[in-house]
C-alpha positions in Angstrom: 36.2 4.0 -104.6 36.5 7.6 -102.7 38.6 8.1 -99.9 39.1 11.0 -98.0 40.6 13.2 -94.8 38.0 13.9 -92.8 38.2 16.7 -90.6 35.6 18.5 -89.1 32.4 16.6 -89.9 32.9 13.9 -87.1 31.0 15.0 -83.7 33.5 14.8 -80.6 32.4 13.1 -78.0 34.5 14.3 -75.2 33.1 14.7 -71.2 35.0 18.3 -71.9 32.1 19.7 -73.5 29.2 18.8 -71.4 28.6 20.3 -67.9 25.5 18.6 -66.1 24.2 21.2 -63.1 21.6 18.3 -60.8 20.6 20.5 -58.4 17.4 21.3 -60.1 15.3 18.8 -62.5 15.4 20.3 -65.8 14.1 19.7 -69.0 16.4 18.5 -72.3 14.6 19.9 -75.6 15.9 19.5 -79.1 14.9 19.5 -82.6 16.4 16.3 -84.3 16.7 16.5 -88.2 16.7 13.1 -89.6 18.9 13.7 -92.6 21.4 11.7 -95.2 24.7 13.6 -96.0 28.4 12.6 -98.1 30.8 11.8 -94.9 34.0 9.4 -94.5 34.1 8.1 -90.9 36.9 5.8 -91.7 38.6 7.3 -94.8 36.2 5.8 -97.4 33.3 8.5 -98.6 29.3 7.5 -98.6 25.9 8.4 -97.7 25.4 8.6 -94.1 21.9 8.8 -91.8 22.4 11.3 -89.1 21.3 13.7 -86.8 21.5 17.8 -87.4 23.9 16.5 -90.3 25.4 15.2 -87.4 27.5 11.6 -87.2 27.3 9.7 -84.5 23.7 11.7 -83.7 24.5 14.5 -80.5 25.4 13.3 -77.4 22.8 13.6 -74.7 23.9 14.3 -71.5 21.0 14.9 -68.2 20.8 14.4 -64.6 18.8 11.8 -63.0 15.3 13.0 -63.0 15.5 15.2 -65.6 12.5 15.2 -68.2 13.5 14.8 -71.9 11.5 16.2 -74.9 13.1 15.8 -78.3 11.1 16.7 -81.6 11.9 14.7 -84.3 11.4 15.8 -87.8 12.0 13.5 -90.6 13.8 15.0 -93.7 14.1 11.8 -95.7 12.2 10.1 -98.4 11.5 7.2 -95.8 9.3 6.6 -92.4 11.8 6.7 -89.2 11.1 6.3 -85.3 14.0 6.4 -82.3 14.0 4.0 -80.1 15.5 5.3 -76.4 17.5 1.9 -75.8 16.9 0.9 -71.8 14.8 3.8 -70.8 11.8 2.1 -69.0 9.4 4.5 -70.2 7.5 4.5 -67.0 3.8 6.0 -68.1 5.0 6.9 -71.1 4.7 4.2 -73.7 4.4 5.8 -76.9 8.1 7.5 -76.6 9.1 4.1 -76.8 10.0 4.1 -80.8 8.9 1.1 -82.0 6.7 1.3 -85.6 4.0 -1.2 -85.6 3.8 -1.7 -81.7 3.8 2.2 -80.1 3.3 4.2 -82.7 3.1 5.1 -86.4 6.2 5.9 -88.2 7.3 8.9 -88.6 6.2 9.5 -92.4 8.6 11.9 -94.4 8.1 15.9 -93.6 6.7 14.6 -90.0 7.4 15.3 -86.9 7.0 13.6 -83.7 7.8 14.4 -80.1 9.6 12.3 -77.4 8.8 12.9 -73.8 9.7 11.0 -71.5 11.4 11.1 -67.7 14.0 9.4 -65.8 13.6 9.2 -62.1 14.3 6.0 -62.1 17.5 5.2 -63.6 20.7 6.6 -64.2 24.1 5.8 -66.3 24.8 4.7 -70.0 22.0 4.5 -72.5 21.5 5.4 -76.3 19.1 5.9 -78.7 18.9 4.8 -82.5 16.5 4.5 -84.9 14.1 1.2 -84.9 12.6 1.6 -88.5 14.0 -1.1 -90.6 18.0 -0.9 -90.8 18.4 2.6 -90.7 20.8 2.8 -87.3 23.1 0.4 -89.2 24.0 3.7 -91.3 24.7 5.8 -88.8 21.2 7.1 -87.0 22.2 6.9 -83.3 23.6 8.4 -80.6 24.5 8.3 -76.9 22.6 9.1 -74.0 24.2 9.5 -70.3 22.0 10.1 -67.5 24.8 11.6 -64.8 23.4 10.7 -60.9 25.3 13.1 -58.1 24.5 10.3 -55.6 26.3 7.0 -58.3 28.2 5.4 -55.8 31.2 5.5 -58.0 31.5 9.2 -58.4 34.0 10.0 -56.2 36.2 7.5 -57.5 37.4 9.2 -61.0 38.1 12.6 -61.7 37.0 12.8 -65.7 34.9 10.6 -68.1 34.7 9.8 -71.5 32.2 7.9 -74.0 33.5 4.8 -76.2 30.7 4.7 -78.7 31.6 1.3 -80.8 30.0 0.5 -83.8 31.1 -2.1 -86.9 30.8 0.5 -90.4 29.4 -1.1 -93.5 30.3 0.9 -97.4 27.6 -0.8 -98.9 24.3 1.3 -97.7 21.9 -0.9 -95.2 19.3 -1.7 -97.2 20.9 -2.8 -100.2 22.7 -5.4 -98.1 19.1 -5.8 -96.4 17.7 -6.6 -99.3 20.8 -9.3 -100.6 19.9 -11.0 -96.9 16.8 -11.7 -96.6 17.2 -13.1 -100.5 17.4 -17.2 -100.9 20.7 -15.9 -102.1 22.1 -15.2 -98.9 21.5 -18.6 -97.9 21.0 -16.6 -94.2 24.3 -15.3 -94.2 24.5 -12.0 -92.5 26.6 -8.9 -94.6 29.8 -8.7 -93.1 30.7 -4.8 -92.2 33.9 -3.6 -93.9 35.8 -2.4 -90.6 34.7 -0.3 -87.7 34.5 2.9 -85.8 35.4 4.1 -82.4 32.9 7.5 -81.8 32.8 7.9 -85.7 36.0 7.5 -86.9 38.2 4.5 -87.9 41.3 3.5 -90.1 40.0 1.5 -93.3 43.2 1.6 -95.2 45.5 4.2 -94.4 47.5 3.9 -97.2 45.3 5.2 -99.6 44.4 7.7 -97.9 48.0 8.9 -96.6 46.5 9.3 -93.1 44.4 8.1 -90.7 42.4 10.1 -88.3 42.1 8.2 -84.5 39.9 9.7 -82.0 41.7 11.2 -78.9 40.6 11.2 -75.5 42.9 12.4 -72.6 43.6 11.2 -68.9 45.8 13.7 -66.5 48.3 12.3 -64.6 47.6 10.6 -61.5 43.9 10.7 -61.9 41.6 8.1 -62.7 38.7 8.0 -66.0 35.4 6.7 -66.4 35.0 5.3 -70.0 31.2 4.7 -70.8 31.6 1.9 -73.8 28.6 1.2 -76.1 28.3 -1.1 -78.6 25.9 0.1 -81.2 26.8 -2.7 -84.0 24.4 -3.9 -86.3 26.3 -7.0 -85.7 29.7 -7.1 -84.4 31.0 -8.3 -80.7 33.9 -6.4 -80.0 37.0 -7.3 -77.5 38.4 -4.1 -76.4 41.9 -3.4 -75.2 43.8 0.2 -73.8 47.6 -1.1 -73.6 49.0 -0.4 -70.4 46.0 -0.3 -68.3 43.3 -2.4 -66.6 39.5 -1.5 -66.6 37.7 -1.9 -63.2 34.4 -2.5 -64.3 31.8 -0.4 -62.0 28.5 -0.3 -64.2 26.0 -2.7 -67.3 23.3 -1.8 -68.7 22.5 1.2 -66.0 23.1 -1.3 -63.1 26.2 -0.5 -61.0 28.0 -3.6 -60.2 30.3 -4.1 -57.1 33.6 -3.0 -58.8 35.4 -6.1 -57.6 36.1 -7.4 -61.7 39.3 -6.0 -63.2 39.9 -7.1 -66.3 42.6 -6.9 -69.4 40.4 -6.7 -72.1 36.5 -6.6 -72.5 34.0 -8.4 -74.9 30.9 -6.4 -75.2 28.2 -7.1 -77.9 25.5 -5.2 -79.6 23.2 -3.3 -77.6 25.3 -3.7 -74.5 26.6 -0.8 -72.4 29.8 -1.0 -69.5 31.1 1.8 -67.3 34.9 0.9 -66.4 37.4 3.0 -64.6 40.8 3.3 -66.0 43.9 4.5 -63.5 46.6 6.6 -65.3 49.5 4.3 -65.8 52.2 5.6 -62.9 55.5 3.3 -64.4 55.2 5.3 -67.4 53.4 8.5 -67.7 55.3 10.5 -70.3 53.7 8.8 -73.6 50.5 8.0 -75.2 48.4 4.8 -75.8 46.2 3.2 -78.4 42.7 2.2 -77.3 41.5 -0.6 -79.8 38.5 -2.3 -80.5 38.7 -5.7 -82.1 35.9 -7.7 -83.7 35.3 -11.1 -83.1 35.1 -12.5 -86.5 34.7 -15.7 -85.1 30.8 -15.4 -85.2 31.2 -14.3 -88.9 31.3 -16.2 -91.8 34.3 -14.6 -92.6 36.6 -11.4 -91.5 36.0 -7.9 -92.2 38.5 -6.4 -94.1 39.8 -4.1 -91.7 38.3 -5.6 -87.9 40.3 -3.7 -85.8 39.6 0.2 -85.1 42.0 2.4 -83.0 41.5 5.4 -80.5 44.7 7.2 -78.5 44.6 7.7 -75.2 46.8 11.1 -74.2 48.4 11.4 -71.0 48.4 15.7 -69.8 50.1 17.0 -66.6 48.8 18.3 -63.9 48.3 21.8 -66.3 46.7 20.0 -68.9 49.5 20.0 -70.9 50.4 17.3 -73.3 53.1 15.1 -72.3 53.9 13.5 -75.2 53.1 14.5 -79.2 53.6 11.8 -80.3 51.3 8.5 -81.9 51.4 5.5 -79.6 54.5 2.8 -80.6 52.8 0.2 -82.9 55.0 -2.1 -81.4 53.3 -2.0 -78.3 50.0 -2.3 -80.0 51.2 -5.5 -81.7 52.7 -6.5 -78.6 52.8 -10.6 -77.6 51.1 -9.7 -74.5 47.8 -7.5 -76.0 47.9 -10.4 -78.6 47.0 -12.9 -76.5 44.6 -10.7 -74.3 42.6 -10.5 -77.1 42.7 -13.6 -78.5 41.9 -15.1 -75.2 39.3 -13.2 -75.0 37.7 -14.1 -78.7 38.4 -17.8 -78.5 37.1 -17.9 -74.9 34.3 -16.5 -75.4 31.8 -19.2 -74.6 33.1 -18.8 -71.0 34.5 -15.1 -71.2 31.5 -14.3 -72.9 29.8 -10.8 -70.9 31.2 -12.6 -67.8 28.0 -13.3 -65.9 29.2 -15.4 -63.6 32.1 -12.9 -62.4 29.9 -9.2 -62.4 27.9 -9.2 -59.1 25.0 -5.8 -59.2 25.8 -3.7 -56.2 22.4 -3.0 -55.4 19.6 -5.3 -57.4 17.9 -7.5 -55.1 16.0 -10.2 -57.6 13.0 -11.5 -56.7 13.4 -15.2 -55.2 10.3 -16.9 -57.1 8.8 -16.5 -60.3 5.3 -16.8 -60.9 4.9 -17.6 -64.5 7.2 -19.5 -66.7 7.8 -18.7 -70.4 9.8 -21.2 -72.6 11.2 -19.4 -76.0 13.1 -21.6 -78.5 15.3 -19.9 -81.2 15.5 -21.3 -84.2 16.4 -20.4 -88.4 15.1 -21.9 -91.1 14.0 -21.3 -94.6 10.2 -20.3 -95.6 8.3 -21.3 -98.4 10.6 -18.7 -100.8 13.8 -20.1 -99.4 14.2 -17.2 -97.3 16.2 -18.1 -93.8 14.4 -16.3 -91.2 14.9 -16.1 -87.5 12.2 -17.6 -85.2 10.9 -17.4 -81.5 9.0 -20.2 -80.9 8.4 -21.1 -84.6 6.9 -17.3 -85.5 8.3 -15.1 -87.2 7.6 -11.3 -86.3 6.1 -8.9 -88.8 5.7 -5.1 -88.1 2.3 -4.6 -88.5 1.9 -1.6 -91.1 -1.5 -0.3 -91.3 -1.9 0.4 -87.6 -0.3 -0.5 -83.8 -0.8 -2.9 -81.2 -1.5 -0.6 -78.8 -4.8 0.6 -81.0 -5.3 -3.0 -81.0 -5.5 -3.3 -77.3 -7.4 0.1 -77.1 -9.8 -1.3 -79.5 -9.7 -4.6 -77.9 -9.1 -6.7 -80.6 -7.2 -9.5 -81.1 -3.6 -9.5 -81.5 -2.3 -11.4 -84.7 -0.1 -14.0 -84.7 2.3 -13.1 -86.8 3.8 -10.6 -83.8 4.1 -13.5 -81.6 2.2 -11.4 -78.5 2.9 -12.5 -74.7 0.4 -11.9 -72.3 1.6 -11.3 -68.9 -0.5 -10.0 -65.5 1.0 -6.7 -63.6 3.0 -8.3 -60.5 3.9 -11.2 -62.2 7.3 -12.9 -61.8 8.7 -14.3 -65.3 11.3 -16.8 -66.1 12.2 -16.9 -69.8 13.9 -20.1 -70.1 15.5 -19.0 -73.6 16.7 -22.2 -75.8 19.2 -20.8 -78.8 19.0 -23.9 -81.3 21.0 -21.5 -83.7 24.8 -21.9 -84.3 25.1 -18.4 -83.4 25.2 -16.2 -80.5 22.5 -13.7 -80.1 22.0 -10.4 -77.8 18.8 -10.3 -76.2 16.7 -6.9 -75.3 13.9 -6.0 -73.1 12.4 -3.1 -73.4 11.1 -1.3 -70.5 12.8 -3.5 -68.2 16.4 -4.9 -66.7 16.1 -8.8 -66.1 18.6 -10.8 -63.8 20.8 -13.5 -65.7 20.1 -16.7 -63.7 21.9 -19.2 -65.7 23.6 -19.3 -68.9 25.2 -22.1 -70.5 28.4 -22.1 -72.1 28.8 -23.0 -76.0 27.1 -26.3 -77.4 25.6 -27.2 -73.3 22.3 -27.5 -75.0 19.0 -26.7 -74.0 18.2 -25.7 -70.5 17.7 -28.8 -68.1 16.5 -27.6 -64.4 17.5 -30.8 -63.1 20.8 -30.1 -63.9 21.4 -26.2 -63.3 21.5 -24.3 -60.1 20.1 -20.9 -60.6 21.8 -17.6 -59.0 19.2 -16.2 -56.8 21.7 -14.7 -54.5 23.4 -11.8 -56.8 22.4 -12.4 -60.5 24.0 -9.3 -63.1 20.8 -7.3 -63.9 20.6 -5.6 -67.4 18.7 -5.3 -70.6 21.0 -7.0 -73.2 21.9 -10.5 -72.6 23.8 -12.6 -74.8 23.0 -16.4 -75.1 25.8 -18.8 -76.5 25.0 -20.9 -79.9 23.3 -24.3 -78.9 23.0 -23.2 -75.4 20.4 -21.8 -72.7 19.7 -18.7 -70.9 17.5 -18.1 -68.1 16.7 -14.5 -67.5 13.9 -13.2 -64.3 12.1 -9.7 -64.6 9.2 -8.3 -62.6 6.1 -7.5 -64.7 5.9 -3.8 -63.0 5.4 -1.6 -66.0 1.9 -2.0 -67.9 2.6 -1.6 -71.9 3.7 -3.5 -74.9 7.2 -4.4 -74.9 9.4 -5.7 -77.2 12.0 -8.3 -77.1 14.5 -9.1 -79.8 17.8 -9.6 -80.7 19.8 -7.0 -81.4 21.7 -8.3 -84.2 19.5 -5.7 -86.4 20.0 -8.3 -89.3 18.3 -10.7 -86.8 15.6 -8.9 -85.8 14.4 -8.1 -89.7 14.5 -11.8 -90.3 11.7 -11.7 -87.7 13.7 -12.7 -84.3 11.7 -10.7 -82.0 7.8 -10.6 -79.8 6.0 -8.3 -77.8 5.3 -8.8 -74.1 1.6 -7.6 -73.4 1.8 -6.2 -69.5 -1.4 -5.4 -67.8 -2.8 -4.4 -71.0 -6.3 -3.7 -69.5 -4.2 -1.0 -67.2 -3.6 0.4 -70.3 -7.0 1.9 -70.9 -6.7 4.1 -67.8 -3.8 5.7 -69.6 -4.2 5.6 -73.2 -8.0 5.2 -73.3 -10.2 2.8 -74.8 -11.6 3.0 -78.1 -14.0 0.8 -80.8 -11.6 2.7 -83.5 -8.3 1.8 -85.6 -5.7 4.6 -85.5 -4.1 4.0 -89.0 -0.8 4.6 -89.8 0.0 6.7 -93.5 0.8 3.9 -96.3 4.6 3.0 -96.3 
C-alpha cells in the first residue's frame, strides 16, 4: 500500500472564498473536465474521479434566481452524466442527468451543457455523477444557492460547508462488479473510512501525520454549517464537542429552528443547515468536529469509521486563539461517547427526526388524489444475483435510447424501468413498504414531498387503520429515509410535467435496480420537447 502527506491537492471549501452579490440575477458558467488523477484524501494514495483535477468537484456558490450553465466535457475512457441533486428543473428536463431517462450519456471526448434556473428554491444542494458508480470515487461536489431574503440570515455572521462522504481504496467498479456477483451474497462493499470535505485520517501512524480540515468561528459570533452527506452508503452521526447545532434548514426547506440537538444522524443524499454559537465558557482553544458512521447498518465496521475536522476559535481580529490540535481527551470524552452512541443505537426513533423538525413555511396539501403502494424487497434472480426491487421490478437503464424519446415517439414504456404514470395536478401518497432488513434513503427528483408517517424499526407495513397522518406540519424534503421492516408515507404535488426518478440513494442500491420513473403529464411534454415518430439513439456503451 501507498500512503502519503497530502498537501495542496484537496479543494478548500471555506465560505472565505466565495462572495455572492444578489442584487442582479446572473449567470454561473464553467467548463467541468471529467478527469481521473493519483490523490490521497485520507493518507492512502489511488485513482480518483474529479472535477478540473479537482477533489471534491468545485464548490458552486449562486443567488436565488440565478441561471446556471455548466459545460461538461468528458476526458475518460467511460460515458458520464451529473445529476443536480434537488434542483426541480422546472422546464428544463434534460439538465436533469440521468442516462437512459433524460438524456444520452455523455460518450468519452463529449461534451454536454447544463442549463438550468433557480427561482424557485434556495439553500444546500449538490451535484454528482448518475452514470453507474462513478460519484462513489469522488465525482461530486456542492452546490449553495445563497437567498438575501432566507429567514435565517440575520441570525449568523459566517458559514461553512460539511461535505461528508464514506472513502472506499478499492475503485467503485471493481467492488461493483464483486456485488452484484452471487458471491456477494447481496452484501454491500464496506468503505475503508471517510472524509470530511476531502480529507480524513486512515491511519496516521503510517503516515506520521494526519491532515484535518479546518474551519473557523470568531468569538462571540454564531456559524451556519451546510452538512451533506454524499456517501455511496454510509449514515453518519455527527458531533462538534462543546457545542449544540440549532437545526434551521433540510433538503432546501427551512424548518422552524425550534430543534437543538447534540449530535446529528444524516444519511446519503440528505442535506441540513444548523447554526453553531461560539462556545462563551471557553473560548481560548480549538475543537474537533467528527463524523461517525453508523456501522450498525453494515455487515461489519469500516476500518477507520470515524473522520475528524477542527473547528478554530479567532478573536475579534481574526487572530488565532489557540495553535494548538483539539485535546483527544475531550474527543473521547464519556459525554460525546454516549451522544453518539445514543444516537446510532437509537436510530429507529432518532432516525432524521421527522417527528421533531416542523418546515417553517410548507403548507402540504390536505388530500391526495391518487394513491401509489411501493413494496421494497431483495431477492436473488435466476443467476443468484440479490437485486433490489420496487414492486417486484427491477430497474434497467435503458442503453440504446431515453424515455423521454419514448414519450416523444409515443411508444410504450418497457417494463423493466418500472414507469408511473401520474396526471399534472395530481396529489400522490406513496405508501412505501421496506420488507428489507435495511434502511434505505429515498429521492425524488424534481420534487420535495412531506413525510406523513414513518414507522419506527420492525412496525411493519403501513396499516391506515392504525396511523394518524401529520397533515398539520409534515418535514418537506427530497431524501427520506425509511426504517428496515417498516413504512413510510410520503405526499407530493404532481406540478412539474417530466420523467422523474425515484431511488434509493444507497448508490449500491440503486445498481441492484432499486429505483422507477414517475411519468408527469407526459402529453405536456410535447409542447416542450416536441413530438416525434423517431428514436434518438444514444452512442453504444
Amino acid at each position: 500500500m501507498k500512503f502519503l502527506i497530502l498537501f495542496g491537492i484537496l479543494f478548500k471549501l471555506s465560505s472565505a472564498d466565495f462572495y455572492c452579490d444578489c442584487s442582479n440575477k446572473q449567470t454561473f458558467s464553467a467548463e467541468f473536465n471529467v478527469e481521473w488523477f493519483f490523490a490521497a484524501p485520507d493518507g492512502y494514495i489511488r485513482h480518483v474521479l474529479g472535477i478540473n483535477r479537482q477533489f471534491p468537484a468545485p464548490v458552486i456558490h449562486v443567488c436565488k434566481g440565478d441561471t446556471i450553465k455548466i459545460t461538461v466535457i468528458n476526458k475518460i475512457d467511460a460515458p458520464t452524466s451529473i445529476h443536480w441533486h434537488g434542483m426541480f428543473q422546472y422546464g428544463t428536463l434534460t439538465s436533469d442527468g440521468v442516462p437512459g431517462v433524460t438524456q444520452c450519456a455523455i460518450q468519452p471526448g463529449d461534451y454536454y451543457q447544463y442549463k438550468f434556473h433557480t427561482d424557485y428554491q434556495a439553500g444546500t444542494y449538490w451535484y454528482h455523477s448518475h452514470y453507474s458508480v462513478q460519484y462513489i470515487d469522488g465525482l461530486k461536489g456542492a452546490l449553495i444557492i445563497h437567498d438575501p431574503k432566507d429567514p435565517w440570515i440575520s441570525a449568523y455572521e459566517d458559514e461553512d460547508i460539511l461535505m461528508l462522504t464514506d472513502w472506499y481504496h478499492t475503485l467503485a467498479l471493481d467492488l461493483e462488479a464483486y456485488y452484484l456477483s452471487p458471491a456477494s451474497n447481496g452484501t454491500e462493499p464496506i468503505p475503508d473510512t471517510a472524509l470530511i470535505n476531502g480529507i480524513g485520517q486512515y491511519n496516521c501512524s503510517l503516515v506520521n501525520k494526519c491532515s484535518y480540515y479546518d474551519t473557523i468561528i470568531q468569538v462571540n459570533t454564531t456559524k451556519r454549517f451546510r452538512i451533506i452527506n454524499t456517501s455511496a452508503f454510509a449514515v453518519f452521526v455527527l458531533t462538534i464537542h462543546g457545542h449544540k447545532m440549532r437545526m434551521i434548514e433540510a433538503d432546501g426547506v427551512n424548518l422552524d429552528g425550534n430543534i437543538i440537538v447534540d449530535s446529528l444522524r444524516i444519511n446519503a443524499g440528505q442535506r441540513y443547515s444548523v447554526l453553531v454559537h461560539a462556545n462563551e465558557q471557553n473560548p481560548k482553544r480549538n475543537y474537533w468536529i467528527q463524523a461517525t458512521i453508523d456501522s450498525d447498518v453494515m455487515a461489519s465496521a469500516p476500518v477507520q469509521p470515524t473522520v475528524k475536522a477542527i473547528l478554530r476559535y479567532v478573536d475579534e481580529n481574526g487572530c488565532y486563539v489557540s495553535s494548538k490540535k483539539p485535546i483527544n481527551s475531550h474527543l473521547n470524552s464519556t459525554d460525546d461517547n454516549l451522544k453518539i452512541l445514543d444516537s446510532i443505537h437509537e436510530g429507529d426513533q432518532f432516525i432524521d427526526i421527522y417527528s421533531s423538525l416542523v418546515p417553517l413555511d410548507s403548507p402540504v396539501p390536505q388530500q391526495s388524489t391518487k394513491k401509489v403502494l411501493i413494496e421494497i424487497e431483495f431477492y436473488a434472480n435466476d443467476e443468484n444475483v440479490n437485486l433490489a426491487h420496487f414492486n417486484n421490478i427491477s430497474f434497467l437503464h435503458l442503453m440504446d435510447t431515453t424515455l423521454l424519446s419514448l414519450t416523444r415517439a409515443q411508444q410504450p414504456y418497457p417494463q423493466s424501468n418500472n414507469v408511473q404514470i401520474i396526471q399534472y395536478g395530481d396529489i400522490i401518497d406513496i405508501i412505501l413498504n421496506n420488507h428489507d432488513t435495511g434502511e434505505h434513503p429515498i429521492h425524488l427528483h424534481g420534487h420535495i414531498f412531506w413525510i406523513l408517517a414513518a414507522g419506527k424499526t420492525n412496525d411493519g407495513d403501513y396499516n391506515s387503520s392504525q396511523v394518524v397522518l401529520n397533515t398539520l406540519n409534515p418535514l418537506a424534503r427530497d431524501t427520506a429515509s425509511i426504517n428496515p421492516i417498516s413504512y413510510m408515507v410520503l405526499r407530493f404535488e404532481a406540478n412539474n410535467p417530466g420523467l422523474w426518478m425515484m431511488h434509493c440513494h444507497i448508490d449500491w442500491h440503486l445498481q441492484a435496480g432499486l429505483a422507477l420513473v414517475w411519468a408527469e403529464a407526459a402529453e405536456l411534454l410535447h409542447y416542450k420537447y416536441g413530438l416525434s415518430k423517431e428514436l434518438d439513439v444514444c452512442a453504444a456503451y
